[in-house]
LUMNUGU-569564 format. One record per residue (C-alpha): residue in three letters; x, y, z. Coordinates in steps of 0.1 Angstrom, whole numbers, plus 5000, padded with zeros to 4 digits. Layout:
<nodes>
NODE  rest    xx    yy    zz
NODE   Ala     X     Y     Z
...
</nodes>
This chain:
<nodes>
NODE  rest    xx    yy    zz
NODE   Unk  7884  4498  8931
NODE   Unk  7884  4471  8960
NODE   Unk  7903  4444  8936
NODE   Unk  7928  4470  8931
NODE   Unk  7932  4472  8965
NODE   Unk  7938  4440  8970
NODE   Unk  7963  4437  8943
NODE   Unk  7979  4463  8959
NODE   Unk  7982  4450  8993
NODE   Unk  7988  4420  8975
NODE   Unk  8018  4429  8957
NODE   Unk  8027  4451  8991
NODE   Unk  8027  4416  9012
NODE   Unk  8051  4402  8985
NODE   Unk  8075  4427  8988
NODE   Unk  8109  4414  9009
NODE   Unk  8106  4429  9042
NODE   Unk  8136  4457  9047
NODE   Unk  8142  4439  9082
NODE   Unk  8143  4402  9089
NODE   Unk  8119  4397  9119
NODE   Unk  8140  4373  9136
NODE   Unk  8170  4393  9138
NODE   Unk  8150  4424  9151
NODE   Unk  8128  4402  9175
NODE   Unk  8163  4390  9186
NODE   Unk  8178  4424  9190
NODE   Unk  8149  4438  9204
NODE   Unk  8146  4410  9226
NODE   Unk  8177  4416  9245
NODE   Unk  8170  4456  9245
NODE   Unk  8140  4446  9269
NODE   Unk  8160  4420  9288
NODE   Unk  8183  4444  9296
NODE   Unk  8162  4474  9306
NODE   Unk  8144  4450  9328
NODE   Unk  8176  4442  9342
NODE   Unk  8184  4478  9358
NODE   Unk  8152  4485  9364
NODE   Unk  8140  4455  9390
NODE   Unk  8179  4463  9404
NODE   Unk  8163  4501  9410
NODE   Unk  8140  4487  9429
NODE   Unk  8154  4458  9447
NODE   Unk  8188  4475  9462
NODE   Unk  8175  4511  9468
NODE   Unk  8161  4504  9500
NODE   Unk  8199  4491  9511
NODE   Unk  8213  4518  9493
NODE   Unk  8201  4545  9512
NODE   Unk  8211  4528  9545
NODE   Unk  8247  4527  9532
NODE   Unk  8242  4563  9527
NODE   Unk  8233  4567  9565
NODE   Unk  8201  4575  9562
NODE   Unk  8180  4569  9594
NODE   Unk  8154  4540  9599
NODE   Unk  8123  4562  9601
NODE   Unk  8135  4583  9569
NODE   Unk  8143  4556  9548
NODE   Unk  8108  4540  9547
NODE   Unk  8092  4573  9541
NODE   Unk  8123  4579  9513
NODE   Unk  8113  4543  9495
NODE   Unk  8082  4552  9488
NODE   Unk  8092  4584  9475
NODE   Unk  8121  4580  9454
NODE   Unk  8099  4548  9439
NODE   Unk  8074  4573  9424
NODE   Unk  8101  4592  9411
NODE   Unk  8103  4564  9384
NODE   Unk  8069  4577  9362
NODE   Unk  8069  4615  9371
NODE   Unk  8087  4631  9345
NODE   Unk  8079  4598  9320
NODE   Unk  8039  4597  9320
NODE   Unk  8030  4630  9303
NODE   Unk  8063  4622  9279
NODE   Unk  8043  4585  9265
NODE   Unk  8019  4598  9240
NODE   Unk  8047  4621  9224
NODE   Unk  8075  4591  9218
NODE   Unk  8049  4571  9197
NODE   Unk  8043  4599  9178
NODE   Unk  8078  4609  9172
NODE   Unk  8088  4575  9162
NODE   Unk  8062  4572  9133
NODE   Unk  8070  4603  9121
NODE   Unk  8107  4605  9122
NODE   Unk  8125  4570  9131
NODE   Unk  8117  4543  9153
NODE   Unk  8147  4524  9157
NODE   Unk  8163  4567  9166
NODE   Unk  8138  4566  9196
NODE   Unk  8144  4532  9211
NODE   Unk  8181  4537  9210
NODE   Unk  8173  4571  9231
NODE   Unk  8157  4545  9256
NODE   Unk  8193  4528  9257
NODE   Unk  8214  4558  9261
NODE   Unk  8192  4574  9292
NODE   Unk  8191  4540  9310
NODE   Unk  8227  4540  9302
NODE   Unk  8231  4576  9317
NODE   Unk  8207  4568  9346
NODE   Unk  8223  4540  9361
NODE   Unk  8258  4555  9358
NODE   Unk  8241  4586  9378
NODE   Unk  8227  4561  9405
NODE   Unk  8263  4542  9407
NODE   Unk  8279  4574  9413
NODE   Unk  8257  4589  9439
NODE   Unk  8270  4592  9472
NODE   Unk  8237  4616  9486
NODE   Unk  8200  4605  9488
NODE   Unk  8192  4639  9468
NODE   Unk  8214  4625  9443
NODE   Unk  8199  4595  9441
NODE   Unk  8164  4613  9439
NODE   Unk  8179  4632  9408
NODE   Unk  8193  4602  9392
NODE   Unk  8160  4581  9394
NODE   Unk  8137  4615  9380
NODE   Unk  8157  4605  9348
NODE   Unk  8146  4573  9345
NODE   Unk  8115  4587  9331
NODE   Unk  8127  4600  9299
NODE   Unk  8136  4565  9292
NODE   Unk  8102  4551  9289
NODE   Unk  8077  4550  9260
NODE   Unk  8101  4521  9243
NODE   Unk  8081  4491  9247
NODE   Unk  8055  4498  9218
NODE   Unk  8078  4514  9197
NODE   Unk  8087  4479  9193
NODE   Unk  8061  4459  9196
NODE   Unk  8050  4481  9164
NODE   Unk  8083  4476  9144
NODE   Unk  8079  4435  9152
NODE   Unk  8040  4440  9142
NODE   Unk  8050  4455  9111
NODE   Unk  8080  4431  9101
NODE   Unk  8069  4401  9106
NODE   Unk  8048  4374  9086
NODE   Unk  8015  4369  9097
NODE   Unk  8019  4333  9104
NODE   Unk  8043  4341  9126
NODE   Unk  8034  4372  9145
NODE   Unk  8019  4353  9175
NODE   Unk  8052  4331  9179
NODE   Unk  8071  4369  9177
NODE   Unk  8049  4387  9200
NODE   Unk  8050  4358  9227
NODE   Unk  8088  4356  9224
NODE   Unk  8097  4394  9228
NODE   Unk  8063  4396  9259
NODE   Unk  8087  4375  9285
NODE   Unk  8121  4392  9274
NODE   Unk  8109  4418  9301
NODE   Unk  8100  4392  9331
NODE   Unk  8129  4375  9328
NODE   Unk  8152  4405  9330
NODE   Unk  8134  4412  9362
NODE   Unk  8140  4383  9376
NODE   Unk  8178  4380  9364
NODE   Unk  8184  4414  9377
NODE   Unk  8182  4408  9414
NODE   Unk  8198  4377  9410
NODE   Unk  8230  4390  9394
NODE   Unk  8231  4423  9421
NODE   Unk  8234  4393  9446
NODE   Unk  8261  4378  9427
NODE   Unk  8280  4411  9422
NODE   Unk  8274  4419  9462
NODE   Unk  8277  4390  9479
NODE   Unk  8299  4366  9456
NODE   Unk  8319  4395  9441
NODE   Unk  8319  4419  9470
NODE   Unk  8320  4451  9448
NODE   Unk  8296  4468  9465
NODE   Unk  8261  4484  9447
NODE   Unk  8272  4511  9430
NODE   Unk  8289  4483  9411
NODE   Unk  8258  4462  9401
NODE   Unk  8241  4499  9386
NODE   Unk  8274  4506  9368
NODE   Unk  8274  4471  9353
NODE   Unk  8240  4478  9339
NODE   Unk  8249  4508  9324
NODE   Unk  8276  4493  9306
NODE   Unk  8250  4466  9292
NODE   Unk  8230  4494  9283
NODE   Unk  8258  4515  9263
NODE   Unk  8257  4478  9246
NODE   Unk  8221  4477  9239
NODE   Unk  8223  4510  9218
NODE   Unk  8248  4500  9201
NODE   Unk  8232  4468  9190
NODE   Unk  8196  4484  9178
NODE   Unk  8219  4506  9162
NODE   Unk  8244  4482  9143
NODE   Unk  8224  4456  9146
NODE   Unk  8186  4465  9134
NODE   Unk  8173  4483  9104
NODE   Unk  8149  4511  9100
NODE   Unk  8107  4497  9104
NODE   Unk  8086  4525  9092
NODE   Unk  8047  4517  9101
NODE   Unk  8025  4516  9072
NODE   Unk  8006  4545  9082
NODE   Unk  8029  4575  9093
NODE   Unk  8010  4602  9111
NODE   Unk  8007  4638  9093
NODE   Unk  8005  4671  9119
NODE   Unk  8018  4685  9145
NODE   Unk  8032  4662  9170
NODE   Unk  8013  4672  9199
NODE   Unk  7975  4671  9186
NODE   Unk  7984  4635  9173
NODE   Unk  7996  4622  9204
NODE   Unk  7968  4639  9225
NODE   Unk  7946  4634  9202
NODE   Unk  7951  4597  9206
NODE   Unk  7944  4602  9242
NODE   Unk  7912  4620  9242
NODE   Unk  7898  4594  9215
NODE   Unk  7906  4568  9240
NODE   Unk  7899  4581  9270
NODE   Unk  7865  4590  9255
NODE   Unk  7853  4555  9255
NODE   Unk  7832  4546  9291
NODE   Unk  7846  4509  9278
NODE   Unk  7884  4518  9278
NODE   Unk  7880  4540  9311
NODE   Unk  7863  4507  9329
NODE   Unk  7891  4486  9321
NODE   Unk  7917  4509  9324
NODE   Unk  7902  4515  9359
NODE   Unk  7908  4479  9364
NODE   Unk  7942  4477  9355
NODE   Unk  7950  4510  9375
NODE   Unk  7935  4491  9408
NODE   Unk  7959  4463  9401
NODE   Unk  7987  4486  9395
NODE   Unk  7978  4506  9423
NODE   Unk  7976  4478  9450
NODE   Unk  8012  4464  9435
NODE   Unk  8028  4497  9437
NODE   Unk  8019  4505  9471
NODE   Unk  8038  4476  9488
NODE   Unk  8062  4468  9461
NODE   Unk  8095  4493  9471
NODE   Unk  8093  4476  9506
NODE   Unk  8094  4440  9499
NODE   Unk  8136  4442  9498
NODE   Unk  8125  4464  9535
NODE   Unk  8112  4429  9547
NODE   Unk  8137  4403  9529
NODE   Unk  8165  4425  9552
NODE   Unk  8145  4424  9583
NODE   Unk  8136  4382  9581
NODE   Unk  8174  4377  9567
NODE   Unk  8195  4401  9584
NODE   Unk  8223  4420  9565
NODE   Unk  8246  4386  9562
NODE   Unk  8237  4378  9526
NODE   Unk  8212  4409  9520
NODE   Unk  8217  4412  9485
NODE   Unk  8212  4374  9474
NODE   Unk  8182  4369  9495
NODE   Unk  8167  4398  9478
NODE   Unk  8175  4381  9446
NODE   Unk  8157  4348  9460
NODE   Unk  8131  4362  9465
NODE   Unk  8124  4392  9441
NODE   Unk  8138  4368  9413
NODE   Unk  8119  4336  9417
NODE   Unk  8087  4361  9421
NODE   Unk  8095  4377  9387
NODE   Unk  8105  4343  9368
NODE   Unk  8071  4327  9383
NODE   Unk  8050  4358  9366
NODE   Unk  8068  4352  9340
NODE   Unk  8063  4313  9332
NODE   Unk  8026  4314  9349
NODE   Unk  8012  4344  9331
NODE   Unk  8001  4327  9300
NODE   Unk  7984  4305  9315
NODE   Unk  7958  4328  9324
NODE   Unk  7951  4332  9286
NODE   Unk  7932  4291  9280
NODE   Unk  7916  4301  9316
NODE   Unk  7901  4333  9300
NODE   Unk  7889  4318  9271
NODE   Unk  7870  4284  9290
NODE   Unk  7856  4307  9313
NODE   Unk  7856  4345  9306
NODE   Unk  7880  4373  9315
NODE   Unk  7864  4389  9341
NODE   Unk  7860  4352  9363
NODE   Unk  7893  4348  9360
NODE   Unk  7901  4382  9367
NODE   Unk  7886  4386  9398
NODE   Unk  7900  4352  9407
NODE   Unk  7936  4367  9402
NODE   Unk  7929  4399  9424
NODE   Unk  7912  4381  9452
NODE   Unk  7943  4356  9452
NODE   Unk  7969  4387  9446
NODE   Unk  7950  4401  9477
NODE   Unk  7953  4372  9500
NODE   Unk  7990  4366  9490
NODE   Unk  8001  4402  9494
NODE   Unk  7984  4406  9532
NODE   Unk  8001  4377  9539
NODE   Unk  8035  4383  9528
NODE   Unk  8051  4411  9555
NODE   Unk  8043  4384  9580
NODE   Unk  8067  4356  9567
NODE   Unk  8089  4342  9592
NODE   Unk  8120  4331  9570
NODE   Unk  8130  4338  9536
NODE   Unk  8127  4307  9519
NODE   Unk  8087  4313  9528
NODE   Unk  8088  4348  9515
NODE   Unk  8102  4338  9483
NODE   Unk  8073  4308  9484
NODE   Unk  8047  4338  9493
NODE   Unk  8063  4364  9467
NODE   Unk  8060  4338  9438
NODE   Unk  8022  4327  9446
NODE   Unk  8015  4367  9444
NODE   Unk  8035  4373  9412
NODE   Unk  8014  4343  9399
NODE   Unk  7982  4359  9404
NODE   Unk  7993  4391  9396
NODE   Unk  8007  4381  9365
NODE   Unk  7973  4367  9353
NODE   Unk  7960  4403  9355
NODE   Unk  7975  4415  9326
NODE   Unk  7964  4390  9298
NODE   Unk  7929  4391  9313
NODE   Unk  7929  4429  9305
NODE   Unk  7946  4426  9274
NODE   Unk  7917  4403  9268
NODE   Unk  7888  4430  9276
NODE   Unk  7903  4453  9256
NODE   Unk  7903  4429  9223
NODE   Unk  7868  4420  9228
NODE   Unk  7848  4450  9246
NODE   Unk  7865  4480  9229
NODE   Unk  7855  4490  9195
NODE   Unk  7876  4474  9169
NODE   Unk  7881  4513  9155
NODE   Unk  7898  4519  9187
NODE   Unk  7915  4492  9195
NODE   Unk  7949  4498  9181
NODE   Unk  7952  4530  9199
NODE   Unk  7941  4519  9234
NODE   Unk  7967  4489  9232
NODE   Unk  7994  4516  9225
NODE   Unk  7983  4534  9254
NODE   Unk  7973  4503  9276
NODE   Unk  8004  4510  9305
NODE   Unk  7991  4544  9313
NODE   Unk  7969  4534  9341
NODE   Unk  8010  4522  9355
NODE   Unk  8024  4548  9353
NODE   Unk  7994  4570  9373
NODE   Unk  7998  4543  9397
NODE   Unk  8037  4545  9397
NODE   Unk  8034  4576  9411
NODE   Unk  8004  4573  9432
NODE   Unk  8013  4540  9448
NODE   Unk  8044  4543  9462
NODE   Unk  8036  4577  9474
NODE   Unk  8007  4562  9496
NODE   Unk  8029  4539  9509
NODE   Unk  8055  4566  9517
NODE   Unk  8022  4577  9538
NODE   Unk  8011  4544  9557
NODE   Unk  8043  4530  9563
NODE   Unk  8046  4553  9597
NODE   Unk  8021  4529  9611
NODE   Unk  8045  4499  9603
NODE   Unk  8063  4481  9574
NODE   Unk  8032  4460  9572
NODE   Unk  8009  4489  9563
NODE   Unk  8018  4492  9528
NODE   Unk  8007  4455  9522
NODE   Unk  7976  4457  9539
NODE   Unk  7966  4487  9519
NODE   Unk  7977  4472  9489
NODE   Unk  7959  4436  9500
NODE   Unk  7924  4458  9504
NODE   Unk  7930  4476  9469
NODE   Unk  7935  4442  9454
NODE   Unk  7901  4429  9469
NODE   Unk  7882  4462  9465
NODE   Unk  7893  4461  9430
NODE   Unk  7883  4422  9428
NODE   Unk  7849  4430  9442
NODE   Unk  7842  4457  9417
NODE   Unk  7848  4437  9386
NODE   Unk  7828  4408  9404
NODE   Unk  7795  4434  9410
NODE   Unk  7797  4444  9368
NODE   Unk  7800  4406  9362
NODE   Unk  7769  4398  9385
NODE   Unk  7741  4406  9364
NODE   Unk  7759  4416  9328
NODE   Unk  7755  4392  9297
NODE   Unk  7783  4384  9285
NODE   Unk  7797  4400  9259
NODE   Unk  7801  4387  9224
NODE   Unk  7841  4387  9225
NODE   Unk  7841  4365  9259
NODE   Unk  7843  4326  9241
NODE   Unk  7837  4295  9263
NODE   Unk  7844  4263  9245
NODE   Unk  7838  4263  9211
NODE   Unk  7816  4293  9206
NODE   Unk  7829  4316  9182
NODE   Unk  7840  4345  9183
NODE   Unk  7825  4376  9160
NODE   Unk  7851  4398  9150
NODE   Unk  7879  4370  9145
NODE   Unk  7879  4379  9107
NODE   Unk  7888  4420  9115
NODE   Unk  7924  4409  9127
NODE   Unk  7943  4421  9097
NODE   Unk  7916  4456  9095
NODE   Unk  7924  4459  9134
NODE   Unk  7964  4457  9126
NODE   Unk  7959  4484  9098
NODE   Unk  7944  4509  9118
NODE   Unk  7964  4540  9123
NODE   Unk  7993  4535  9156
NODE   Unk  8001  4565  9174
NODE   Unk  8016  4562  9212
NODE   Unk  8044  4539  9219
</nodes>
């Protein structure tokens, strides 16, 4: 029985992939550049947006931090279910639903004239998440295993850098075109009509190897309880929440203090400065977190980046110019973008390898909890000044730094945390990992 197994995934491995994983990574890689785009233009121009709407000082911090949340509302019950959906029925069907929403949602924000439109236009934005796995899984599943690192790499900074190009281009559109924002939103929707019809023309169906059987609800949930069961997955997904948490709480009011240290001469490009050299340096500096996590362990490193996101993000309202804003903004998107691999790297080495596949599918549900949460608290503190959120946010970081820093004081460590050459136990369950049943997107 086992050799015919192995002739059978043997002769399966042969078999000409249906989809050449360059072309998808390609198309897919532009799909996240784009949605990226929009997204980091969401947050970077709404603040000005609503004072060209004539909203009043006082109301417009509290609205920030409001309409911000709005982003993951509808969207964080919807994840489990578009994972689910794409196994079952069609992957590359789901993704282009990503497409058309964004496309509808940015058109809705261009066209709003009333904050309560605006409100209704960013609620949308939710039914446009859940994407991201769906193809992570389709490039998993299409691409030669000699090559799936390269893949995965690629497509991980397609995202980053469409947050940093988005400011950037708003400014352009703004300031060098002088169309105004609803201009810069309705641009993005037309690159996101473009998107769906690339994955559509463009991209073939991937069907995992593994398609769930049942009703769609008890698989998705189902998937949620088994990882939510595990006291592993809930510690580290606690840590990446605290991160999240402390980033989301000042986040919709750093455009709030590029227009106060600029002035409205030139708004939209300093925002671009700053909020785009800050994305393109998490971007670039993220992997090197990876070699630091390895040499040293995760959780070092980890608590390294929060204390150093903490510092940065105090510091930051209190800028006097923009040029050391943008210098502040980048040394806090350098630490925060360390956070990330070091969690990805507690989850591949303290979670059971059983449950690994499913936790990774579910891994940005501690973002969008603090989505909502985050920006809501700032909504809160920001009566008290425009410095409050980042203070709160600066003490979340270092509460969060000194928690991880307590369980390292006085814990082994564990057998999937390498420094120099040791080795590492379950490198030979890669390809079982891989196989295990996916579920959420």
């Amino acid at each position: 029985m086992p050799a015919e197994a192995d002739k059978t995934a043997h002769l399966r491995d042969a078999r000409p992939p249906a989809q050449d994983w360059r072309l998808l990574l390609a198309v897919f890689w532009i799909t996240s550049l784009v949605e990226g785009l929009g997204v980091s233009q969401i947050f970077a121009f709404v603040p000005a947006y609503l004072r060209d709407m004539g909203v009043a000082e006082p109301d417009r911090l509290h609205f920030v931090g409001l309409f911000s949340s709005l982003l993951f509302v509808v969207g964080m019950p919807l994840v489990p279910l578009w994972g689910v959906w794409a196994d079952k029925y069609s992957r590359k069907a789901v993704i282009i639903r990503s497409s058309i929403v964004e496309a509808v949602v940015f058109a809705a924000v261009a066209l709003s004239r009333e904050p309560w439109q605006l409100a209704g236009s960013m609620l949308l934005i939710g039914f446009q998440l859940g994407n991201t796995g769906i193809m992570l899984g389709a490039i998993r599943d299409s691409t030669p295993r000699v090559r799936l690192g390269t893949a995965l790499a690629l497509f991980g900074v397609s995202g980053p850098i469409g947050f940093a190009v988005g400011p950037a281009l708003g400014g352009v559109i703004v300031d060098g075109l002088h169309w105004g924002l609803p201009a810069v939103f309705a641009v993005s929707a037309g690159l996101s009509i473009g998107t769906a019809l690339l994955v559509g023309l463009g991209s073939r169906e991937v069907r995992p190897e593994v398609v769930p059987a049942g009703r769609t609800v008890e698989l998705a949930f189902g998937a949620l309880r088994s990882v939510l069961g595990d006291p592993a997955v809930r510690r580290i997904f606690a840590i990446f929440g605290t991160a999240f948490l402390a980033q989301q709480v000042a986040r919709p009011y750093l455009p709030v203090v590029v227009g106060q240290v600029n002035g409205p001469v030139g708004e939209a490009s300093a925002i671009g400065l700053v909020a785009g050299t800050a994305a393109l340096a998490g971007a670039l500096i993220a992997p090197i977190g990876g070699p630091l996590g390895d040499r040293i362990g995760f959780r070092p490193v980890l608590v390294a980046a929060l204390v150093g996101g903490g510092i940065t993000l105090g510091v930051m309202p209190f800028a006097p110019n923009v040029a050391a804003l943008a210098i502040v903004a980048l040394a806090f998107s350098a630490f925060y973008g360390v956070v990330s691999p070091m969690v990805f790297g507690l989850l591949a080495t303290e979670v059971p390898p059983e449950r690994r596949s499913q936790t990774l599918n579910l891994v940005y549900l501690p973002l969008y909890g603090a989505g909502v949460i985050g920006p809501t608290l700032g909504a809160v503190v920001v009566s008290a000044g425009i410095s409050a959120p980042f203070l709160l946010g600066a003490a979340v970081f270092l509460a969060g730094a000194v928690g991880v820093a307590l369980r390292l004081r006085g814990t082994p460590a564990r057998s999937g945390e390498v420094r120099g050459d040791e080795v590492r136990p379950d490198e030979g369950h890669v390809d079982e990992i891989d196989a295990n049943q996916r579920s959420a997107g």
